[in-house]
C-alpha positions as CSV (number, residue, x, y, z in Angstrom):
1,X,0.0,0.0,0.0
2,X,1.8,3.1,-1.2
3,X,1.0,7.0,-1.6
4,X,2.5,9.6,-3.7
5,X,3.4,12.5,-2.0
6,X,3.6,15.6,-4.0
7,X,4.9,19.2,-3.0
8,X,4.4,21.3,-6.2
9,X,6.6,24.8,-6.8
10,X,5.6,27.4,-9.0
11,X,8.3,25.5,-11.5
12,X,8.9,22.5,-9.3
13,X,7.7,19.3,-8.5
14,X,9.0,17.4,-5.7
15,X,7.5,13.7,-5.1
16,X,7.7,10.6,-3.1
17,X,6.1,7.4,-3.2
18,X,5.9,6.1,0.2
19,X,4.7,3.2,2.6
20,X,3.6,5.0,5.7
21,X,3.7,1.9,7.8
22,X,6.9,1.0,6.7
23,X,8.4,4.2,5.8
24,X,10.2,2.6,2.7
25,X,10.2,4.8,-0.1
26,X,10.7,3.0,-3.3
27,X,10.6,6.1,-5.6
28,X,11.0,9.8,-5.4
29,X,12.5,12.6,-7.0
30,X,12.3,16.3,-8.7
31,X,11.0,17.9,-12.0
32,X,12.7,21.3,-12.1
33,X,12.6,24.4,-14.3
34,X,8.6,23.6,-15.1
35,X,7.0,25.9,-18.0
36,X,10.7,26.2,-20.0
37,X,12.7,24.1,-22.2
38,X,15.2,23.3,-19.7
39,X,13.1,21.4,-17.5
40,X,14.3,17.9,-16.4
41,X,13.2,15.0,-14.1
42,X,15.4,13.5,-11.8
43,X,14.1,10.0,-10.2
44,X,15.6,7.9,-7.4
45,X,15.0,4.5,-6.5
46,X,17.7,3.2,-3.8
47,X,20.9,4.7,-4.5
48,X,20.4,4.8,-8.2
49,X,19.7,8.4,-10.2
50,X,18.2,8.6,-13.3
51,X,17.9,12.2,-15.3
52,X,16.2,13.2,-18.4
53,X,14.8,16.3,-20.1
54,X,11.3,17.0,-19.8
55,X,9.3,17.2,-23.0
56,X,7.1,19.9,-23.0
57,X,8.0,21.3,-19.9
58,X,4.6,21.3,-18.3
59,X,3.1,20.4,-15.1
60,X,0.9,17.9,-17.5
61,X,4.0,16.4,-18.7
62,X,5.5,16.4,-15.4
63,X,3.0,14.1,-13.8
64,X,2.9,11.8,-17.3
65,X,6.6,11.3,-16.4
66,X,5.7,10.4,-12.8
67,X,2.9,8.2,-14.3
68,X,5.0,6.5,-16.7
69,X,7.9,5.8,-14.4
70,X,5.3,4.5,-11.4
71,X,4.3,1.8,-14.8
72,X,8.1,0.7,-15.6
73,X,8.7,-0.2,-12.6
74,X,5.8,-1.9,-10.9
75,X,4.6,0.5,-8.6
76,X,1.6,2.3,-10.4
77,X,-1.5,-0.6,-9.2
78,X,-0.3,-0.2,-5.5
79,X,-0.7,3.8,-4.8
80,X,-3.4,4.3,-3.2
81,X,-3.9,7.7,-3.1
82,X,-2.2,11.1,-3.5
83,X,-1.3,13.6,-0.8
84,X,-0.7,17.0,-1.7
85,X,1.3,19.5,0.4
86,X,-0.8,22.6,0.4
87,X,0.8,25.9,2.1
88,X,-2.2,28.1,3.1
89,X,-5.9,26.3,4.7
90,X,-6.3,29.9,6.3
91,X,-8.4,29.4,9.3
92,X,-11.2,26.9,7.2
93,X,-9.0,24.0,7.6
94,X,-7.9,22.4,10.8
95,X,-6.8,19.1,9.8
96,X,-6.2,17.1,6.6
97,X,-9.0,17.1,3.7
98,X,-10.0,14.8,0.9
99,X,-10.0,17.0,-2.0
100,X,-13.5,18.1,-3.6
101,X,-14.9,20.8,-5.5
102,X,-15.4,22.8,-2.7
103,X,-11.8,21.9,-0.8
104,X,-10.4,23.0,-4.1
105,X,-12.4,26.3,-3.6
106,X,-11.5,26.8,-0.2
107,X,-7.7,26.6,-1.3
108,X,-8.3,29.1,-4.3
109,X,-10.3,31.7,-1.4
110,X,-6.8,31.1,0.3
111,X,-4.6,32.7,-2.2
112,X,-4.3,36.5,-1.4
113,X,-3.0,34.7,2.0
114,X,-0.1,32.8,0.0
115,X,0.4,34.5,-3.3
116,X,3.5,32.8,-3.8
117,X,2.3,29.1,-2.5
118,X,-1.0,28.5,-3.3
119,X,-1.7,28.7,-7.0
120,X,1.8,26.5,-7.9
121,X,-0.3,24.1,-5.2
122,X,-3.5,24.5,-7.3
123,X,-2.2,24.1,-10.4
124,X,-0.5,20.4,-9.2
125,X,-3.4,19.9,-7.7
126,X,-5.3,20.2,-11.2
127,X,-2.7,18.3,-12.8
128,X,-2.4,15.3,-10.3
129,X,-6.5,15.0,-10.6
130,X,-5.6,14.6,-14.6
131,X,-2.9,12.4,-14.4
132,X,-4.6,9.9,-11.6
133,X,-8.7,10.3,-12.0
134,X,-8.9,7.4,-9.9
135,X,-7.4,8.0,-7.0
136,X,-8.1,10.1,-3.9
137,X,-6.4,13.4,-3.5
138,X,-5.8,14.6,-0.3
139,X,-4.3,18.1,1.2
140,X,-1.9,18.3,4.0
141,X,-1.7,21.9,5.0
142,X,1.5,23.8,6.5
143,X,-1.3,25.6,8.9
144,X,-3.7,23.6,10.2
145,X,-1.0,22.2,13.2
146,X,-1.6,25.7,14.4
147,X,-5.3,26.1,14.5
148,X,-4.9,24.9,17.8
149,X,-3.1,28.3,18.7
150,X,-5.3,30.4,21.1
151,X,-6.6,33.7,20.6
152,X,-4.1,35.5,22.7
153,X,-1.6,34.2,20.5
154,X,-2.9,34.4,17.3
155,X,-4.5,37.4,17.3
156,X,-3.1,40.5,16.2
157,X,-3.5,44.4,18.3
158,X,-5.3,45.8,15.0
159,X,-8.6,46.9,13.9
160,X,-11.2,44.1,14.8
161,X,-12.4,44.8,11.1
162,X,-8.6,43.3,9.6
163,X,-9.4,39.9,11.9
164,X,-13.4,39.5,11.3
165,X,-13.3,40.8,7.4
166,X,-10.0,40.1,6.0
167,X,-8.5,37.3,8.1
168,X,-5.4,39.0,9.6
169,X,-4.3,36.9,11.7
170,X,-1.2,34.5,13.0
171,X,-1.6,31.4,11.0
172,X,2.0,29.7,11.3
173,X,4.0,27.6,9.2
174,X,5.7,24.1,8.6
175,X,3.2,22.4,10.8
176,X,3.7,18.9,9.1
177,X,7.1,19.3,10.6
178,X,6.4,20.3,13.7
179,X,4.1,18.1,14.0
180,X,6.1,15.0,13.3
181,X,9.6,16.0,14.9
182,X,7.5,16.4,18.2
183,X,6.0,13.1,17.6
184,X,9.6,11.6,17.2
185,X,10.9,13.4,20.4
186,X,8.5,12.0,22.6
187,X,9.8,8.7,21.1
188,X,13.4,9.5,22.1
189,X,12.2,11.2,25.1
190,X,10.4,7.5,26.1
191,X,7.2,10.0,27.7
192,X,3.9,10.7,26.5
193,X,3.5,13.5,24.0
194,X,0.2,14.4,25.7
195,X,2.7,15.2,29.0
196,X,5.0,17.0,27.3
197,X,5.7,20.4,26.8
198,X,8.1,21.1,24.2
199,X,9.8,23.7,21.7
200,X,10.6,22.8,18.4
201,X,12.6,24.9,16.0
202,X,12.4,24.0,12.2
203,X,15.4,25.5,10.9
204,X,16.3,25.6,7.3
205,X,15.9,28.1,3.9
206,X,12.8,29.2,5.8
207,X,12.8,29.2,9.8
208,X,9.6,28.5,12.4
209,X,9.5,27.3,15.9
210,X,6.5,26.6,17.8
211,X,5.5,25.9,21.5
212,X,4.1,22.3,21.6
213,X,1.9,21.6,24.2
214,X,0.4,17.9,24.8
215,X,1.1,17.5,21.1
216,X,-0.6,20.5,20.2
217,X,0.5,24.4,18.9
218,X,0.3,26.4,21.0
219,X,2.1,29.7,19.8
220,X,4.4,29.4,16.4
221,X,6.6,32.2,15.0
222,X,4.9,32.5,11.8
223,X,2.5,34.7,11.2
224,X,0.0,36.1,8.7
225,X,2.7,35.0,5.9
226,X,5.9,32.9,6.2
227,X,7.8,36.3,6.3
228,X,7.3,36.8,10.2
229,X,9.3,35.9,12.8
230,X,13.2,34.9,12.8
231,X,16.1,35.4,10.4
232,X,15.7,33.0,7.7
233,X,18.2,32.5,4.1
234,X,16.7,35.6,2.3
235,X,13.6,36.5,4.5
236,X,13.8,39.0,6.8
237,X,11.9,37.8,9.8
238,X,10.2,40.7,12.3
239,X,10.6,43.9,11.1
240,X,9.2,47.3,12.3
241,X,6.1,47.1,10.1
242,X,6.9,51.2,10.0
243,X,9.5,50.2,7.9
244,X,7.5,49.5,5.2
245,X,6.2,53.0,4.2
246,X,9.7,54.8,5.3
247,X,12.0,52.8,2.8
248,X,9.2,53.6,0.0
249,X,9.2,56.9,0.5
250,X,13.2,57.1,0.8
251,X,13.5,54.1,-1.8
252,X,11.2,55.0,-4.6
253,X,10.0,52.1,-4.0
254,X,6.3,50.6,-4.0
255,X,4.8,48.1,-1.5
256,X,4.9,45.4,-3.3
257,X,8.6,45.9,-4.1
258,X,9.3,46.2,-0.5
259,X,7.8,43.0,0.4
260,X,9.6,41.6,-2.6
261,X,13.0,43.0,-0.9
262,X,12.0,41.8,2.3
263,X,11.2,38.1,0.9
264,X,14.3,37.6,-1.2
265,X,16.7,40.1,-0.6
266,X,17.2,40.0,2.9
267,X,17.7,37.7,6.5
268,X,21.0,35.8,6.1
269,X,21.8,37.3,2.6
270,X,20.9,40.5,2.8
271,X,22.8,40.6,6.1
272,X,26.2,39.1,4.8
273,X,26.0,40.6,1.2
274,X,27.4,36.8,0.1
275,X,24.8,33.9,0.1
276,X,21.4,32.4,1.6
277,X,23.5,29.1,2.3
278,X,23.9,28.4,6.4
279,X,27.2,26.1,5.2
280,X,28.7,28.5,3.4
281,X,28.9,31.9,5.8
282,X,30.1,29.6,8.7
283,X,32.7,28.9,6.4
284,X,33.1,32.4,5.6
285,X,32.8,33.8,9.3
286,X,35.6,31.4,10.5
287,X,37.3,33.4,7.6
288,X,36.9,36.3,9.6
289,X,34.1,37.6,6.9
290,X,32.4,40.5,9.1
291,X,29.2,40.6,7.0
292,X,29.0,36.5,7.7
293,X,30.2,36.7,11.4
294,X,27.3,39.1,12.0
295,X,24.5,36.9,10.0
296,X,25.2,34.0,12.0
297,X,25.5,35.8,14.5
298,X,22.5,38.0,14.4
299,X,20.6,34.3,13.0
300,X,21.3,32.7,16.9
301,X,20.2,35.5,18.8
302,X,16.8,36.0,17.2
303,X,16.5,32.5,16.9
304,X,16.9,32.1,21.1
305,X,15.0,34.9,22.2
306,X,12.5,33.3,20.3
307,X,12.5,29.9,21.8
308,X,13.1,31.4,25.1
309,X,9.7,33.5,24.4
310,X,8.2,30.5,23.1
311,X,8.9,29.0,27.1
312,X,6.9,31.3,28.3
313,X,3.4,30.1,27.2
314,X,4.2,26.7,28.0
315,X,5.2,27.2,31.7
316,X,8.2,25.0,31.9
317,X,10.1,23.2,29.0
318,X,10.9,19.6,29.0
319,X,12.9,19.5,25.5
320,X,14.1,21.4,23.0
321,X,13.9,20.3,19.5
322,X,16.4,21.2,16.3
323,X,15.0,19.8,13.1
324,X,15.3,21.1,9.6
325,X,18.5,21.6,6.8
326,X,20.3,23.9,9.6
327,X,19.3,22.4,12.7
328,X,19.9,19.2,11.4
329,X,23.3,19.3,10.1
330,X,25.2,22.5,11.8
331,X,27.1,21.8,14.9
332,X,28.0,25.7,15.0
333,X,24.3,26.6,15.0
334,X,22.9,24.3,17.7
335,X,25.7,24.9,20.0
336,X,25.6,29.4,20.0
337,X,22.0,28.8,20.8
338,X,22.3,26.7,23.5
339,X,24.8,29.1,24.6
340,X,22.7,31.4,24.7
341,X,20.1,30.0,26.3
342,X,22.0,29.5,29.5
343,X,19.3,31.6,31.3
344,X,16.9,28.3,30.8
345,X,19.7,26.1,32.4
346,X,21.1,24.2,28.9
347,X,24.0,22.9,28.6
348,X,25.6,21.4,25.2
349,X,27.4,18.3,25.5
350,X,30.4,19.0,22.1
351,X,31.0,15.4,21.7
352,X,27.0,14.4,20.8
353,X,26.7,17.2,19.5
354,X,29.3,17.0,16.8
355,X,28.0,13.2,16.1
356,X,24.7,14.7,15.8
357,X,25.9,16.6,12.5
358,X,26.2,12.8,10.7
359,X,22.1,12.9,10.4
360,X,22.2,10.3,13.7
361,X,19.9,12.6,15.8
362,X,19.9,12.4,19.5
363,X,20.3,14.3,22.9
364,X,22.9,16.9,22.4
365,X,22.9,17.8,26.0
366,X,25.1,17.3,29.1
367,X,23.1,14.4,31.5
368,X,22.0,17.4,34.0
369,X,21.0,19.9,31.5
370,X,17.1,20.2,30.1
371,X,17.3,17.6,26.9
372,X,17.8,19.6,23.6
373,X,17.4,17.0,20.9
374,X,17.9,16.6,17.3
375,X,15.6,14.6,15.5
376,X,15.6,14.6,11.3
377,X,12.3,15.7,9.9
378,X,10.2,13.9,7.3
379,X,7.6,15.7,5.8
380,X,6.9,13.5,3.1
381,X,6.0,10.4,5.7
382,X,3.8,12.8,7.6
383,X,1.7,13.5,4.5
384,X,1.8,10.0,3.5
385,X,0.3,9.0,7.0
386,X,-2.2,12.0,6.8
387,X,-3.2,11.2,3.2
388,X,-3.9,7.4,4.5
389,X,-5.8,8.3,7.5
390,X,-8.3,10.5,5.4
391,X,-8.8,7.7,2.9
392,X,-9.1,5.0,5.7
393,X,-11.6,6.9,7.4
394,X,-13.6,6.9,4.5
């Protein structure tokens, strides 16, 4: 019994057929550079690649690809369904849903909330519905882990009218990966998620952390869009919203060109003036690169006041929890914010955590220090586990 997991760009397509029990994933791979004539497909089955132009270039032809590959070897007569990663649910969806008509619409009434998100979802959407008219479809949104945020920390101190007519609001992000690293930590932890009280920090291109109460959010960085909260490759994180309308003024520039700057100009590269890439300005600042050095620098102290703000609606922390392309893999990273997080009694142990870079996960902590944990994310499983409990439900 197998799903295929899909998590469509606006020119991307990133897929994985997997067996939630088993977790075994006997296909997956990327279709880059969709609506050109450069686009490719790159499939993986073990450790074996295979890469080929895409004909056409279109999401149509991306999924034939999929389809035709899912034939060759085997694999087509045992998917079940299809889970979709969808960004934005807004505040309509709380959980999972089948896809319908009317799901569909919900997404679409979603887009002035994710401009950049949910129409490349849609339109994969679409095209998946086309390429499999059998199967169920199912979405797995980013923000519907968080609709179990309260209203003192989702709401917003703004005209009642933004919130009730307009849906201005916190929303949160990566909630699929929250979700599941908290899952896993309880695991490693050998307690009850419903007892535990933890912060979880998904670090990577784009940055979140939540508050995780009982197995449930509680408070999340995110906001409205993915552009609040901390440093993250080339999004600013919290800003004076002032800001906005002085750099216009001073910049020439429009709103929409701010956000724009404030999207993909800024956080770690607008900071060090060299790269997005965590790897590379720690290689840079141990060069004694000053624009680096104060990225990474400015990167761990956002990102620990927040967790240490995040400890504050929880009441006491049991674990801490780095997941994510950064907090998986960089040492450097997990270790300044420990550091710096002294106040809350941590304490790193070097020796785990440097084994912890090798994607082996673990405590990272000294024996009489609160556990701070590293635990490798999986998205796709969670979806694949989502999109199975919808259809086996039904």
């Amino acid at each position: 019994m197998l799903i295929l997991v899909l998590n469509c760009g606006s020119s991307s397509v990133k897929f994985a057929v997997l067996d939630p029990q088993s977790s075994e994933v006997p296909l997956s791979g990327l279709i880059e550079r969709i609506g050109t004539a450069e686009a490719t497909t790159t499939f993986k089955r073990g450790r074996e690649k295979q890469q080929a132009a895409l004909p056409g270039g279109t999401y149509e032809a991306a999924f034939e690809a999929i389809n035709s590959a899912l034939i060759a070897l085997g694999l087509r007569d045992q998917v079940r369904a299809v889970g979709h990663r969808a960004v934005h649910g807004g505040a309509v969806f709380s959980g999972s849903a089948r896809i319908t008509p009317a799901v569909l619409a919900a997404i679409r009434a979603c887009v002035p909330l994710a401009p950049l998100h949910n129409p490349a979802n849609i339109a994969g959407i679409e095209a998946a519905q086309a390429a499999f008219p059998t199967l169920p479809q199912v979405a797995v949104f980013d923000t519907a882990f968080h609709q179990t945020m309260p209203p003192v920390a989702f709401r917003y101190a703004v005209p009642e009218g933004w919130y009730t007519q307009h849906g201005v609001r916190k929303y949160g992000f990566h909630g699929t990966s929250h979700e599941y690293v908290a899952q896993e930590a309880a695991k490693m932890l050998g307690q009850p998620l419903a007892e535990l009280n933890l912060v979880t920090a998904h670090l990577g291109n784009g940055c979140s952390a939540t508050a995780v109460q009982g197995g449930k959010s509680i408070d999340s960085s995110m906001g409205l869009t993915p552009l609040e909260g901390l440093v993250m490759g080339s999004r600013s994180g919290d800003v004076d919203p002032g800001l906005h309308d002085y750099i216009a003024r001073q910049a020439g520039l429009t709103l929409t060109q701010v956000t724009s700057a404030l999207n993909k100009e800024s956080g770690l590269l607008g900071l060090s003036g060299l790269t997005n890439d965590m790897r590379e300005l720690e290689e840079a600042a141990a060069r004694g690169h000053p624009g680096a050095k104060l990225a990474v620098d400015i990167f761990v102290y956002r990102l620990a006041k927040t967790i240490a703000a995040l400890a504050v609606p929880l009441e006491r922390l049991d674990a801490l929890v780095f997941t994510g392309g950064i907090g998986e893999n960089s040492a450097t990273i997990r270790a300044a914010t420990l550091g710096r997080l002294k106040l809350l009694g941590f304490q790193v142990d070097e020796t785990a955590n440097q084994q912890a870079v090798r994607g082996h996960g673990g405590p990272i902590t000294t024996p009489g220090s609160p556990p701070a944990l590293v635990v490798n994310t999986n998205e796709e499983l969670m979806i694949a586990r989502e999109t199975l409990r919808i259809v086996s439900g039904e």
